[in-house]
N, C-alpha and C positions, 0 to 999 in steps of 0.2 A: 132435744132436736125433734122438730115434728118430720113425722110421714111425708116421704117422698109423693108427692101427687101426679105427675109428669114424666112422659119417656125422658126429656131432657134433664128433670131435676135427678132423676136417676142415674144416669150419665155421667152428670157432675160430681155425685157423689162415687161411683166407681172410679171414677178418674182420679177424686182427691184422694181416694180411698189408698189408691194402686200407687199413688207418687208418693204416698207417705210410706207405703212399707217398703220402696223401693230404699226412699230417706234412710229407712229405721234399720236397714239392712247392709245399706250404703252401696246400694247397686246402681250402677247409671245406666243410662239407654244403650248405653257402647255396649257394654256390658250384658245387659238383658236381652240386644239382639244375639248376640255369641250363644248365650244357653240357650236360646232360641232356634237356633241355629241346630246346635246339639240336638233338639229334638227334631228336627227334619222342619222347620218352619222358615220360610224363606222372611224375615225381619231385617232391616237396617235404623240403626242410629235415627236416621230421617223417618222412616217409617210409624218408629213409635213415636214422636215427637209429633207427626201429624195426627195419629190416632187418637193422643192424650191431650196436648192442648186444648180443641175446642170441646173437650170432655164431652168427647163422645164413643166412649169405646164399646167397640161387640163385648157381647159374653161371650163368645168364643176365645177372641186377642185377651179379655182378662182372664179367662182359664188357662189359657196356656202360661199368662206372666205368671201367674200366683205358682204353679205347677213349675215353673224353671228356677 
């Protein structure tokens, strides 16, 4: 896999990144906004769904999923 060159191509890969350990973990977005939640992060269902789709997520939003 070559180097990321792009904000966007980087994006993508966080995002596939974050949906496959969700996968590997078997967490859903339901799910991921609740422990989210748990830490004081105001998340819904909808929320992550918008943030992950057009694979664009902050590093912030992927610190906190990887972290819950």
């Amino acid at each position: 896999m070559a180097f990321a060159e792009t904000e966007r191509e980087w994006a993508e890969r966080v995002a596939r990144h974050l949906n496959a350990e969700l996968k590997r973990a078997d967490v859903t977005y339901e799910e991921l906004a609740q422990r989210l939640k748990d830490y004081g992060f105001d998340e819904t269902k909808a929320s992550i769904t918008n943030k992950l789709s057009p694979a664009t997520p902050s590093a912030h939003f992927s610190s906190q999923a990887w972290r819950s």
